[in-house]
FIRO-712694 format. One record per atom (N, C-alpha, C): residue in three letters; x, y, z. Coordinates in steps of 0.05 Angstrom, whole numbers, plus 5000, padded with zeros to 4 digits. Example, Ala and Ser with C-alpha at 12.3 -4.5 7.8 and 13.67 -1.06 7.14 Angstrom:
<rs>
ALA526448865156 ALA524649105156 ALA526449345156 SER525749555142 SER527349795143 SER525850015157 
</rs>
This chain:
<rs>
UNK217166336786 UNK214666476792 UNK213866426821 UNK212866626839 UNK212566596864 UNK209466476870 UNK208966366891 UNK205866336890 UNK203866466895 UNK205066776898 UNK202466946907 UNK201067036888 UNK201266846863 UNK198266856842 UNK196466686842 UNK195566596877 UNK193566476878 UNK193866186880 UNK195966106876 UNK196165876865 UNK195465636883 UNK193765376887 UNK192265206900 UNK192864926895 UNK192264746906 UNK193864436903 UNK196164486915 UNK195564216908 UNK198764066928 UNK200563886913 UNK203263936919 UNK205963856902 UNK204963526908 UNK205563456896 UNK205163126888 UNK208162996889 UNK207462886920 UNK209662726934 UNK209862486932 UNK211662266921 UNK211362076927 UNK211861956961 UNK210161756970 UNK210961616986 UNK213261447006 UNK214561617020 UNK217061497025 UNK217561177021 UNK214861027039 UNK216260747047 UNK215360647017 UNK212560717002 UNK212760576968 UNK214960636962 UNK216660826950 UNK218560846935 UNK221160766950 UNK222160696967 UNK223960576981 UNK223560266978 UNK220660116973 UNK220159796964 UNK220059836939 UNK219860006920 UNK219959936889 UNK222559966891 UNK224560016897 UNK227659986888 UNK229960316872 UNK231460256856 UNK232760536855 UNK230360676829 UNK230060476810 UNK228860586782 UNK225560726797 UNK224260606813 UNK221660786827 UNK223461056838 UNK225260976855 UNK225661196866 UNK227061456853 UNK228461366821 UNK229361576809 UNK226261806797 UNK224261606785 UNK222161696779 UNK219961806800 UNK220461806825 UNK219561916842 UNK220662176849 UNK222362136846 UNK223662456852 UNK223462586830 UNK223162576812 UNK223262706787 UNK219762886790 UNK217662616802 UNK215562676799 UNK215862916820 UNK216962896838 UNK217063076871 UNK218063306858 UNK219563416834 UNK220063706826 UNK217263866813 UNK215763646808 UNK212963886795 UNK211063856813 UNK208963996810 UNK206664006820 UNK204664186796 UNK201864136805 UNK199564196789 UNK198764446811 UNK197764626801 UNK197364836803 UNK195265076788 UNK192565246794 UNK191465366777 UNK193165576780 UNK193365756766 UNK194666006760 UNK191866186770 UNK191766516782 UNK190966716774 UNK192066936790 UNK191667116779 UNK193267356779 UNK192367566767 UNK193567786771 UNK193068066750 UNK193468026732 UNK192068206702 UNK193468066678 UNK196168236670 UNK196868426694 UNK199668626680 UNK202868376695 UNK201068146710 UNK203167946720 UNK204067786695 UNK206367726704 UNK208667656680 UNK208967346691 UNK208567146673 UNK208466806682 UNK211166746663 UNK212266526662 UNK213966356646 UNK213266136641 UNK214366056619 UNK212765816607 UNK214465686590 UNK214765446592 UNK216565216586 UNK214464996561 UNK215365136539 UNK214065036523 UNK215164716503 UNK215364516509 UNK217764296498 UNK219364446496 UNK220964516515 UNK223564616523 UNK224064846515 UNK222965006496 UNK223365306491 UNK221865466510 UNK223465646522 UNK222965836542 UNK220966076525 UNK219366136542 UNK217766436535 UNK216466566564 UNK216766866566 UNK215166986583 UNK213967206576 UNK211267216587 UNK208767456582 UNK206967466603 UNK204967656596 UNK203667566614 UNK200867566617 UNK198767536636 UNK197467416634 UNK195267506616 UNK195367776611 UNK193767866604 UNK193867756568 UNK196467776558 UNK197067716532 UNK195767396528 UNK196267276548 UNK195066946553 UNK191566886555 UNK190467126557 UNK187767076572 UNK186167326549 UNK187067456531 UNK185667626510 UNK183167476499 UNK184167286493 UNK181967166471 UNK180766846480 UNK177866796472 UNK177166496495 UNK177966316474 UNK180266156491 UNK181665856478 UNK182565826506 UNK184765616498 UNK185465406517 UNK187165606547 UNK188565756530 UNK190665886543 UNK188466026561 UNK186666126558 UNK185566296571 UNK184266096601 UNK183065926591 UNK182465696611 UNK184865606626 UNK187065596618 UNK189265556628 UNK190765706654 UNK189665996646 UNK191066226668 UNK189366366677 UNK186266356677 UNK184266436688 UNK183366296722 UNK184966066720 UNK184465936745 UNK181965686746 UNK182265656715 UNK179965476711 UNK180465216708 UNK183465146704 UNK184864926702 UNK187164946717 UNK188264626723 UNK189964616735 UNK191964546711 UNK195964706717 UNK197564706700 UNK200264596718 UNK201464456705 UNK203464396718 UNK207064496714 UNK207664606732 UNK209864676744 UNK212664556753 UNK214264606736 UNK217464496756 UNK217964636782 UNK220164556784 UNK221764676813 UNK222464996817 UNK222765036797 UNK223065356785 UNK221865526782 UNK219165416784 UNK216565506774 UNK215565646748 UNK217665446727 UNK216865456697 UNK213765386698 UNK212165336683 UNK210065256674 UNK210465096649 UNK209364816655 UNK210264596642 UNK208564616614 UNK208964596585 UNK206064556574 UNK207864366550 UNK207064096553 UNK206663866538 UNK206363966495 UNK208164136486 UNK207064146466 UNK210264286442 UNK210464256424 UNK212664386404 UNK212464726414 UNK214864776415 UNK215665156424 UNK215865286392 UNK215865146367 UNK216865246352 UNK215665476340 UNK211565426343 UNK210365656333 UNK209365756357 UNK209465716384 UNK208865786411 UNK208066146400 UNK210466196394 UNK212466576400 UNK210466736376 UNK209666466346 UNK207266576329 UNK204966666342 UNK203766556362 UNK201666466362 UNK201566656395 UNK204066746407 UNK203466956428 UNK202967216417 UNK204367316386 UNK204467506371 UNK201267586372 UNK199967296366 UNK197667356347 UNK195867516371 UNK195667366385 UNK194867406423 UNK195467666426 UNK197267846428 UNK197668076429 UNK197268286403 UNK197268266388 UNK196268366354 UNK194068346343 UNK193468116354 UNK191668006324 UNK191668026300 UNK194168036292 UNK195568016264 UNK197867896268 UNK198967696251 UNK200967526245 UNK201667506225 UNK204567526202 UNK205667406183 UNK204467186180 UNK204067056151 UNK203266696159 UNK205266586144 UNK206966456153 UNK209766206139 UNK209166286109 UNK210566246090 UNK210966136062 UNK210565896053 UNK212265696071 UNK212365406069 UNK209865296074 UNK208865076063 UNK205864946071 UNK206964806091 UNK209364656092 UNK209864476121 UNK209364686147 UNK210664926139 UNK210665066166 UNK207665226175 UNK206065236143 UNK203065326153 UNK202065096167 UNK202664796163 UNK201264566176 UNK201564556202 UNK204264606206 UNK204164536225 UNK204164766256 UNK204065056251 UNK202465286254 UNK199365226251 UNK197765166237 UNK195365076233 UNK194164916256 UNK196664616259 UNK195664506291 UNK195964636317 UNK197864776312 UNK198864816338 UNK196465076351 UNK195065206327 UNK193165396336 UNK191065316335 UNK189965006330 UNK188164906332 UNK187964676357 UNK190564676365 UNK190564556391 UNK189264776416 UNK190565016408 UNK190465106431 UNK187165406421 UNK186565306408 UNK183265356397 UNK183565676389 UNK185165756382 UNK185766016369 UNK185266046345 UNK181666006345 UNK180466126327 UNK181366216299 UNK181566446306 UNK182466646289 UNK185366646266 UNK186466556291 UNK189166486273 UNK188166126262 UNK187165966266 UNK186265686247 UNK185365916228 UNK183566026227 UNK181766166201 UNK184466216180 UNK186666436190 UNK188266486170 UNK189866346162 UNK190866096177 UNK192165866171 UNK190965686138 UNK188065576145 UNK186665556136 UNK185965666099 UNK185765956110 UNK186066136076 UNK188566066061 UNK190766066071 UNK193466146070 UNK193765866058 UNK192765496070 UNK193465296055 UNK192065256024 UNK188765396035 UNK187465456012 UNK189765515989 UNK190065845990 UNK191066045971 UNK193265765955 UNK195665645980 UNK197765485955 UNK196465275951 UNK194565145967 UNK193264895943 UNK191565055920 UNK190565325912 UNK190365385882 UNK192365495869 UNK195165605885 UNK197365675869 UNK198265425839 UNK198665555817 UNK199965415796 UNK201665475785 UNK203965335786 UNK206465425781 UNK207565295757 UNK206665265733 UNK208065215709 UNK210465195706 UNK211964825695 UNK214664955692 UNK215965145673 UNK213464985652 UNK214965185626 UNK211265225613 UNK211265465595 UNK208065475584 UNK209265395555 UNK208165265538 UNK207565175508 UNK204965315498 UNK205465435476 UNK203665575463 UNK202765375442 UNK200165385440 UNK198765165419 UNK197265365390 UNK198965355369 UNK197765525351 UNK195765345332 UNK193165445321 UNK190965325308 UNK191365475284 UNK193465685275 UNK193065745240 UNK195665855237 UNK196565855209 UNK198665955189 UNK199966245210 UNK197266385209 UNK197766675219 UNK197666625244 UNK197566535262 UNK198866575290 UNK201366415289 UNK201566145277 UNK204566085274 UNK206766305267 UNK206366515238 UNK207266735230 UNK208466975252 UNK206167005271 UNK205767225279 UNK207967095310 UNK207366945311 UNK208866795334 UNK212866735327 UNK212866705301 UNK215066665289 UNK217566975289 UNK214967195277 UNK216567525274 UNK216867605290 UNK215867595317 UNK216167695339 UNK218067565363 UNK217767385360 UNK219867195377 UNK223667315386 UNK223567365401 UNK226867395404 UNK228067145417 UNK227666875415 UNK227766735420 UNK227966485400 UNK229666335396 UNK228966075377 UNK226665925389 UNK225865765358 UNK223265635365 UNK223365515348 UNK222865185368 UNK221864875367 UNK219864795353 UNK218164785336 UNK214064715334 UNK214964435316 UNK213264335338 UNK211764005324 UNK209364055314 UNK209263985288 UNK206263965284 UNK205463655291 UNK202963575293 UNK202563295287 UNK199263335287 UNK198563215272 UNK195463175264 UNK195162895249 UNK193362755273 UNK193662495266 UNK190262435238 UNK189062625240 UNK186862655221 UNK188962695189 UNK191362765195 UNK190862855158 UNK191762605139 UNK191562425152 UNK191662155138 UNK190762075123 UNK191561935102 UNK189961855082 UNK188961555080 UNK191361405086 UNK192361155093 UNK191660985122 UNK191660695120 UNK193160715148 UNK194360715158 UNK195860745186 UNK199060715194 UNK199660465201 UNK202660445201 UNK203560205200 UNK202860095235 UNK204559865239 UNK203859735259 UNK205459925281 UNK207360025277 UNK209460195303 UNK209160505293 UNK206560665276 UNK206060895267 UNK206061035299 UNK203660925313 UNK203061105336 UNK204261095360 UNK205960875367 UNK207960845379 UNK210461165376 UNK210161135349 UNK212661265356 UNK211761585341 UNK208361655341 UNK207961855342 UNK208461955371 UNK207761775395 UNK207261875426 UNK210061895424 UNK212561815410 UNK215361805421 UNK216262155414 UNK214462185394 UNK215562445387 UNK214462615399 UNK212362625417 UNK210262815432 UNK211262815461 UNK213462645469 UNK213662545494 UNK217262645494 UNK218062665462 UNK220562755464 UNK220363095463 UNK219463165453 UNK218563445458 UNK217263585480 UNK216063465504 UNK215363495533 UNK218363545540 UNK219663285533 UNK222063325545 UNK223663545539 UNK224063565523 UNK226263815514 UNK225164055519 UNK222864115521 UNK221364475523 UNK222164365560 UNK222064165573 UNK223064345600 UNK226164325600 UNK227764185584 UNK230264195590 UNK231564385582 UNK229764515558 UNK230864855551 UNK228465145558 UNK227965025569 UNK226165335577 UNK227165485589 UNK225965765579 UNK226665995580 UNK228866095560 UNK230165905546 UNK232265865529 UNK231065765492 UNK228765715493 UNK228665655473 UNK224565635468 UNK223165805453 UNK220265715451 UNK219165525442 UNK218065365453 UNK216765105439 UNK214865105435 UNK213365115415 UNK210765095401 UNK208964855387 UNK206964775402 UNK204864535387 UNK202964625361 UNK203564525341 UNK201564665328 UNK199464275319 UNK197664415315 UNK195664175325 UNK193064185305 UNK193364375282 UNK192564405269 UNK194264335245 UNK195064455236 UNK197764425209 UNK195564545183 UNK197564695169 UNK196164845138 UNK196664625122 UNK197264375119 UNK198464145098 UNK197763905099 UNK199063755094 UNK198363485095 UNK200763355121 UNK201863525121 UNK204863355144 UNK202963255172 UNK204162985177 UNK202062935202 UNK204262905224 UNK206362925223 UNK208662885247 UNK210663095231 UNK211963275248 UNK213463495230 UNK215563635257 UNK217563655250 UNK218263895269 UNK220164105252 UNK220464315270 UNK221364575243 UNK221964695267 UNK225064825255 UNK226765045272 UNK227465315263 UNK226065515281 UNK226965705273 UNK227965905288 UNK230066115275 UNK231666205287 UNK231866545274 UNK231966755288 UNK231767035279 UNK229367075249 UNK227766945264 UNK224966915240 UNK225366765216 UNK226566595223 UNK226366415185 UNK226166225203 UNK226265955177 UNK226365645181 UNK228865575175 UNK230665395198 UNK232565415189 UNK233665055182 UNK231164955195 UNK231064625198 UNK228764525199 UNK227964305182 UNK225864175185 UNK225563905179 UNK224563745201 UNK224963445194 UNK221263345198 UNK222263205176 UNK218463025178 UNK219162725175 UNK217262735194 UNK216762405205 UNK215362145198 UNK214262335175 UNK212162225153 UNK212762085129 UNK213161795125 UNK212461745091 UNK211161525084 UNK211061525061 UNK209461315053 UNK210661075039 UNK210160845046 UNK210560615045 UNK208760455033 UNK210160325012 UNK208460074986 UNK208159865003 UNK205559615007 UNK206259365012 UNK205359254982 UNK204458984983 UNK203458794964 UNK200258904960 UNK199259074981 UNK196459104976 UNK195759374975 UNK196159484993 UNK196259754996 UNK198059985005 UNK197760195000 UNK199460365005 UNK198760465045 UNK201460515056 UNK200060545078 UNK202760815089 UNK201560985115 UNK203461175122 UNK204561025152 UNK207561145135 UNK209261055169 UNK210861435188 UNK210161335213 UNK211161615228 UNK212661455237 UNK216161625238 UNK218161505248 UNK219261685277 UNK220961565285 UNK221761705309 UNK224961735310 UNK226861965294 UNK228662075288 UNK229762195313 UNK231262035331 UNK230962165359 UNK233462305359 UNK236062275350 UNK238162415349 UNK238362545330 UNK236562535314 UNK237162775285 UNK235063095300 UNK232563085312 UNK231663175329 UNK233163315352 UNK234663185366 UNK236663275384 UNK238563535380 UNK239763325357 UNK241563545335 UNK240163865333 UNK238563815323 UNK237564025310 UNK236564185334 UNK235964135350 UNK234564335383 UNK238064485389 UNK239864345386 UNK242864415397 UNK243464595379 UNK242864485352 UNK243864765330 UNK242164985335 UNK239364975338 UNK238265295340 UNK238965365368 UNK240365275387 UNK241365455403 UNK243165655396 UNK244865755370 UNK247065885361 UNK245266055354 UNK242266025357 UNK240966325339 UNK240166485360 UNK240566345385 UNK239766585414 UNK241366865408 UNK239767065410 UNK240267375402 UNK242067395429 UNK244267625420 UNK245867755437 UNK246167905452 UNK244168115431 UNK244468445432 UNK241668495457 UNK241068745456 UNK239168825474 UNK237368865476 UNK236068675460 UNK232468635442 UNK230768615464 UNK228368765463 UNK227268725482 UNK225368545483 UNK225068505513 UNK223268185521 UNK225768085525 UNK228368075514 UNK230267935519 UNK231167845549 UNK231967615560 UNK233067595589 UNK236567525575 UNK237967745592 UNK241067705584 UNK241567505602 UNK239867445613 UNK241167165638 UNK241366825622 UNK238866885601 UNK238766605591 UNK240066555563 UNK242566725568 UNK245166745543 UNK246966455559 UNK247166275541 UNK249366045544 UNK251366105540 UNK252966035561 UNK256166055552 UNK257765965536 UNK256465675518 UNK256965645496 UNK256265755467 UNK254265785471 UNK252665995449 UNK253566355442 UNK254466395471 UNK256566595470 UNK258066605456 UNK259966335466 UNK262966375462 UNK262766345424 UNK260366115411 UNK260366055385 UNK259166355378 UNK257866525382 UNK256366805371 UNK259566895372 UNK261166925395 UNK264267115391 UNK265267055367 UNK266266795361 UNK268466695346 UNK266666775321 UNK264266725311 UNK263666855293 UNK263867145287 UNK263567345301 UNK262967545297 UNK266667615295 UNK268367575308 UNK270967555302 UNK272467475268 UNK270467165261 UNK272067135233 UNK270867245219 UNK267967385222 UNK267067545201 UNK268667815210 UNK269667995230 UNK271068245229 UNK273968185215 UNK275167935218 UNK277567875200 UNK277467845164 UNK274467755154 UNK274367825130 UNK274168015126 UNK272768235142 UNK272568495128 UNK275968585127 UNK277468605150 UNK279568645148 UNK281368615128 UNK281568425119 UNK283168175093 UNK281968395065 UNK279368465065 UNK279168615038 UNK280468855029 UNK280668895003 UNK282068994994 UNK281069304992 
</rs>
């Protein structure tokens, strides 16, 4: 950049005979200092400046720099002094990465805003360094908006009667998991390791609705039509095809009392077997993506030895 945009001050020289008595390390840093100088900028605003942003290059011009009142504008209005290399880059002390955002906005006044919250943050400073208003405002909304985003890994449906269990059951193209547990329908009291290993069964079922979701529905029911106070039940193309309870009752010398147990591989079992009831065909609501390749391959071989019995008849 030439200096006939006004430009005022003086290149900042070091001192011959100081830097010749401080030795080579003054004198390397003296010359280094002797390539810049401070300088106000002004000019037309259809003049075109360059600018050396932590080492990423950008050029515009002044006018794009001086639109809106922030820093930049104080910067190339001639109201501050800016410092300059040998080249006559324009030095500015700061990350280039959202620089090229934030010239957009300067000429637009509209900007994309990042996806990423790291990259809104740190877009966020960089337009708050340099007092661009407008763009902090949308920065701002934009961290808003994903600190209220909620992203569920998996949703659990909590049914309170017979008939939404039912109605949840006929419609399903999907196998489905439901624990009941209702620690009210007690009659008794529970043993010493009852509620221990009621949370074992509430905490094993968290687990498994995310390790099969989208693959399999899991349902809390938290009410129950019965007396079962720990229960789980599998079903598969609308029936029950498994059900284990966790519940019984136990004699001592005095009283009768209820024990909930925690059946953790019989449980297991049974989540692995209703995977063979995942539908095949082209049911709708169906996702053909969340077909297992094992569940496949066991739906083929069936549907094969049943076409070989028909075959075999007479």
């Amino acid at each position: 950049m030439s200096a006939e945009a006004g430009t005022t001050g003086s290149a900042l020289r070091p001192s011959p005979t100081n830097a010749a008595a401080a030795g080579p390390v003054a004198n390397a840093a003296a010359a280094a200092v002797g390539q810049q100088s401070a300088v106000k900028i002004r000019g037309s605003p259809s003049k075109y400046v360059k600018l050396n942003v932590g080492g990423t290059l950008f050029y515009t011009t002044i006018d794009t720099l001086t639109k809106q009142d922030n820093m930049l504008r104080a910067m190339f209005s001639g109201r501050m002094e800016v410092l300059t290399d040998s080249e006559g880059w324009i030095l500015i002390d700061r990350s280039g990465k959202h620089f090229g955002t934030i010239l957009n906005y300067l000429r637009d006044g509209h900007v994309p805003i990042p996806e990423a919250v790291t990259d809104i943050e740190e877009l966020h400073a960089e337009a708050k360094y340099y007092l661009v208003s407008g763009l902090v405002d949308k920065c701002n909304t934009a961290l808003k908006r994903k600190k209220d985003e909620y992203n569920p890994v998996c949703r659990i449906p909590v049914i309170t009667s017979q008939k939404e269990a039912q109605m949840l059951i006929s419609t399903s193209h999907k196998p489905i998991v439901k624990l009941l547990y209702n620690r009210q329908n007690n009659k008794y009291s529970y043993t010493s390791n009852s509620d221990d290993n009621m949370l074992r069964n509430i905490e094993m079922f968290d687990k498994l609705s995310v390790r099969f979701n989208g693959r399999v529905v899991f349902v809390k029911d938290v009410i129950g039509g019965n007396e079962e106070i720990c229960c789980w039940s599998f079903y598969g193309l609308g029936r029950k095809v498994a059900e284990i309870s966790c519940t019984s009752i136990v004699y001592t010398s005095e009283k009768k009392q209820t024990k909930v147990e925690f059946p953790e591989a019989r449980i297991l079992e049974e989540t692995l077997n209703i995977l063979l009831y995942e539908r095949l065909d082209g049911a709708t609501n169906f996702d053909p993506d969340s077909i297992p390749q094992v569940g496949g391959k066991l739906a083929s071989i069936k549907a094969q030895s049943y076409q070989s019995d028909e075959d075999e008849r007479p």
